[in-house]
N, C-alpha and C positions, 0 to 999 in steps of 0.2 A: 504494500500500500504506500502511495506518495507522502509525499510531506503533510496534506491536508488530511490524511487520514490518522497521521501520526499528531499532530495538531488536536483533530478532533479527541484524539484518544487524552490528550494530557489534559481538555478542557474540563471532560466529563468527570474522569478523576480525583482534579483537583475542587472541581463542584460539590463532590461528592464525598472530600475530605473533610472541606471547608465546613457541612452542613454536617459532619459526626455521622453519615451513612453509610450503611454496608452497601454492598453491591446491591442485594436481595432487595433493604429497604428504597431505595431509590429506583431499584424495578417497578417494585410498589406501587408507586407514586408515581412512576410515567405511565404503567399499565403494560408492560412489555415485562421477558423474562429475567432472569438472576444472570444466567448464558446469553442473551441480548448485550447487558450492560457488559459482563466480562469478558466481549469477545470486541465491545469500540474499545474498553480501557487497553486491549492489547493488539489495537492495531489491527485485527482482523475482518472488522466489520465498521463500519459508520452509520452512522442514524439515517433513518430511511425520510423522508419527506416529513412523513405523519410524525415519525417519532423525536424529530429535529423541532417541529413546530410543538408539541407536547413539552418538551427540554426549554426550548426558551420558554411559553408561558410559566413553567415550575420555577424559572430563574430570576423571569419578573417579580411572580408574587412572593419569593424570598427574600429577593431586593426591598420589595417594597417593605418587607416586613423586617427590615434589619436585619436576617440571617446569612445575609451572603452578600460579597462587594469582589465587584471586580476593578482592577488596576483599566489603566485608560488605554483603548484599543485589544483588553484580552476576551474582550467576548462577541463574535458575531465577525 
């Protein structure tokens, strides 16, 4: 996978540390599996359409709710 795949992978990641989530938990919460999330953290798969548009709204309403901040240009 390219750069942008490796990208995606560190974003999710780091989203996902940031918020104290296990893999599973943040499955959860997009509605996709525990192997979904573990296969973008390792570069093997990227978020599909639906499941990219699902990831940012979970990162807005984090944001908005003070559990999650991103540095300027790390997300999107």
């Amino acid at each position: 996978m390219g750069s942008e795949g490796q990208s995606s992978a560190l974003l999710v990641k780091k989203i996902r540390e940031q918020l104290t989530l296990s893999q599973e938990d943040l499955a959860r919460q997009l509605g996709v599996s525990y192997a979904t999330v573990n296969r973008w953290e390792n570069g093997q798969s990227k978020p599909s359409k639906l499941a990219r548009a699902r990831l940012e709204a979970f990162c807005e309403k984090m944001t908005r709710q003070g559990k999650l901040v991103f540095t300027e240009g790390e997300y999107r």
